[in-house]
C-alpha positions as CSV (number, residue, x, y, z in Angstrom):
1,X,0.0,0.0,0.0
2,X,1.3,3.5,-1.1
3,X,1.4,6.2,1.2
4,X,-1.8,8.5,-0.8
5,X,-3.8,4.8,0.3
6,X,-2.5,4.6,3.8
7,X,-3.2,8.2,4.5
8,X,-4.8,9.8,1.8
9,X,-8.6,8.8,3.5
10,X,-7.7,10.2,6.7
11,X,-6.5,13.4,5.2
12,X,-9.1,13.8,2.9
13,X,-11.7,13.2,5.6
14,X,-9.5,16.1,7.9
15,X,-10.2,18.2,5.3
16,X,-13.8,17.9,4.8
17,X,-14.1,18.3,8.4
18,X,-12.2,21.1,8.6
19,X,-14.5,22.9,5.7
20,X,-17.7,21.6,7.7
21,X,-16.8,21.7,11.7
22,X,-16.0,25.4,12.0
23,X,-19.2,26.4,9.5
24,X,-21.3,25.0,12.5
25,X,-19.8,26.2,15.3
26,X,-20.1,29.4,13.8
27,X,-23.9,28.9,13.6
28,X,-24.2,28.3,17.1
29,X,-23.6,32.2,18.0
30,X,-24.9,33.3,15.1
31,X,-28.0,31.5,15.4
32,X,-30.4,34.5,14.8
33,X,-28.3,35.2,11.5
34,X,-28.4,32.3,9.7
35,X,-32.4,31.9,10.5
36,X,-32.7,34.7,8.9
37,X,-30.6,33.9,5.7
38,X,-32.2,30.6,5.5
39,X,-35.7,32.4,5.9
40,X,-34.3,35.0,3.4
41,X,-34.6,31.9,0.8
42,X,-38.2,31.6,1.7
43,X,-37.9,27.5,3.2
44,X,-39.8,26.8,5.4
45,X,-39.1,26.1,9.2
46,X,-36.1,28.2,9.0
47,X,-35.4,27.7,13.3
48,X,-35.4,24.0,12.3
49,X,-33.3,24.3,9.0
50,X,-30.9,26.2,11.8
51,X,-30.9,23.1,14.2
52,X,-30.4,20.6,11.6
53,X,-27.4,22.8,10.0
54,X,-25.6,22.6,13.2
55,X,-26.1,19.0,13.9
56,X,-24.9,18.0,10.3
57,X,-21.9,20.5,10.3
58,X,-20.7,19.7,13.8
59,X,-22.0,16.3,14.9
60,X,-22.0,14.5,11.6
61,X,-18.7,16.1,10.1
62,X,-17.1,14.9,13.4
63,X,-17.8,11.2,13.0
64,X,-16.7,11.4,9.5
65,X,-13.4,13.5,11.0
66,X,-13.0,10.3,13.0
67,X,-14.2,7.4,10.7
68,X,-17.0,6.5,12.9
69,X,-20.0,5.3,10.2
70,X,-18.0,7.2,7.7
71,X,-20.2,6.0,4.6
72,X,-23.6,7.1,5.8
73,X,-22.0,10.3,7.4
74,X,-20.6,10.7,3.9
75,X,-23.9,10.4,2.4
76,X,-25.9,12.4,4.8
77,X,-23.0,15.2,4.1
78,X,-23.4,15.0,0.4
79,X,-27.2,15.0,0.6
80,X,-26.6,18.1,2.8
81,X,-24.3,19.9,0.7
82,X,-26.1,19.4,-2.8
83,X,-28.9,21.2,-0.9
84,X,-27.1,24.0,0.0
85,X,-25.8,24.6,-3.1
86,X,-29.3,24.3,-4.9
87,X,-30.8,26.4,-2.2
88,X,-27.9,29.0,-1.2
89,X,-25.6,29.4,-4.1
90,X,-28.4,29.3,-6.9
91,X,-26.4,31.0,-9.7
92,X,-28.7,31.2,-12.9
93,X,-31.8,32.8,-10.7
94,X,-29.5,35.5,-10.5
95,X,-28.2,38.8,-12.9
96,X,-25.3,37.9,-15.4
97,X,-23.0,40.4,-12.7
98,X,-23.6,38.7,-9.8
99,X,-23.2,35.0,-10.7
100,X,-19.8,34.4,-10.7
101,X,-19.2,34.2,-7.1
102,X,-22.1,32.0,-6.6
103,X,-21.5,29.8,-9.5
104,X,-18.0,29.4,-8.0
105,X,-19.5,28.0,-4.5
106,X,-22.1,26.2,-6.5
107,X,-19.1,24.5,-8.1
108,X,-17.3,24.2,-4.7
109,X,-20.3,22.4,-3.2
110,X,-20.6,20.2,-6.4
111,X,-16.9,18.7,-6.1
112,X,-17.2,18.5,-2.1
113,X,-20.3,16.0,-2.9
114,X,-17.9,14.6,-5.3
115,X,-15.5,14.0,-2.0
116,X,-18.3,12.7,0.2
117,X,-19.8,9.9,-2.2
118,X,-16.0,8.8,-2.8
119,X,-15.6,8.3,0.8
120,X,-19.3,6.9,1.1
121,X,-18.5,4.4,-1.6
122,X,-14.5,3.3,-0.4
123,X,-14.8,3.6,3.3
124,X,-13.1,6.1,6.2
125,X,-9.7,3.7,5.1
126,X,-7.1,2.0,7.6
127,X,-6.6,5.4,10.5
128,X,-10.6,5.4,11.3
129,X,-12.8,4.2,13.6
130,X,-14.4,2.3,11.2
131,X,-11.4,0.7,10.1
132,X,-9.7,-0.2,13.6
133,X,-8.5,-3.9,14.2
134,X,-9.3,-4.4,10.0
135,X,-6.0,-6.2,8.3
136,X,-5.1,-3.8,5.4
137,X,-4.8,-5.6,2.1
138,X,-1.8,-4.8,0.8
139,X,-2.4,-6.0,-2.7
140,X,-6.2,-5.4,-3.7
141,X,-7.7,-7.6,-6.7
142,X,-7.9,-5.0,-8.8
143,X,-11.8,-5.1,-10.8
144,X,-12.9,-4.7,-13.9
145,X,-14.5,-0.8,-14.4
């Protein structure tokens, strides 16, 4: 096993976290804020949207940061993140001169989702909780595409 498959899971799931983690936290003081930008999109329940944000961002992210039930954190991420970018960063609703910087996190979002189902469909790898006390193949049967 090359070093980008020994480690390259854990710090690719570091990073997600670290794009995720400190988002929620900084909902948590700025609670009353980021009601009102959700209601600002006119969803509905916008207290709840608030809640939920948190959870996902904070809660979720961190089992994912550790490898604990990294595939369906993963997905619940991915699912979370395709939302946001439909409902936040909606680019083409917008004037020609102010889409590029939401077409940008648009695009973020996209390839972040594009992170997330890669972890949902390999696993957290070797350094995870999910992956503690696994033997590591060292020579995967490599499958047809």
């Amino acid at each position: 096993m090359n070093l980008v498959q020994q480690f390259g899971p854990l710090v690719g799931r570091i990073l997600l976290a670290a794009l995720f983690i400190p988002a929620g936290l900084g909902k948590i003081p700025g609670f009353e804020g980021t009601v009102g930008y959700i209601a600002s999109k006119g969803l509905p329940l916008p207290q709840l949207g608030a809640a939920i944000a948190i959870v996902v961002e904070v809660a979720v992210a961190a089992a994912l940061l550790v490898g604990w039930r990294t595939r369906w954190a993963a997905l619940i991420l991915a699912a979370f993140t395709l939302a946001a970018g439909v409902f936040f960063h909606g680019y083409w609703a917008l004037p020609a001169d102010q889409q590029m910087t939401q077409n940008l996190l648009f695009t973020k979002n996209i390839a972040v989702v594009g992170g997330l189902l890669t972890l949902a469909a390999w696993g957290a790898g070797a350094w995870s909780l999910d992956g503690r006390g696994k033997q590591v193949d060292r020579h995967p049967k490599v499958r047809p595409a």
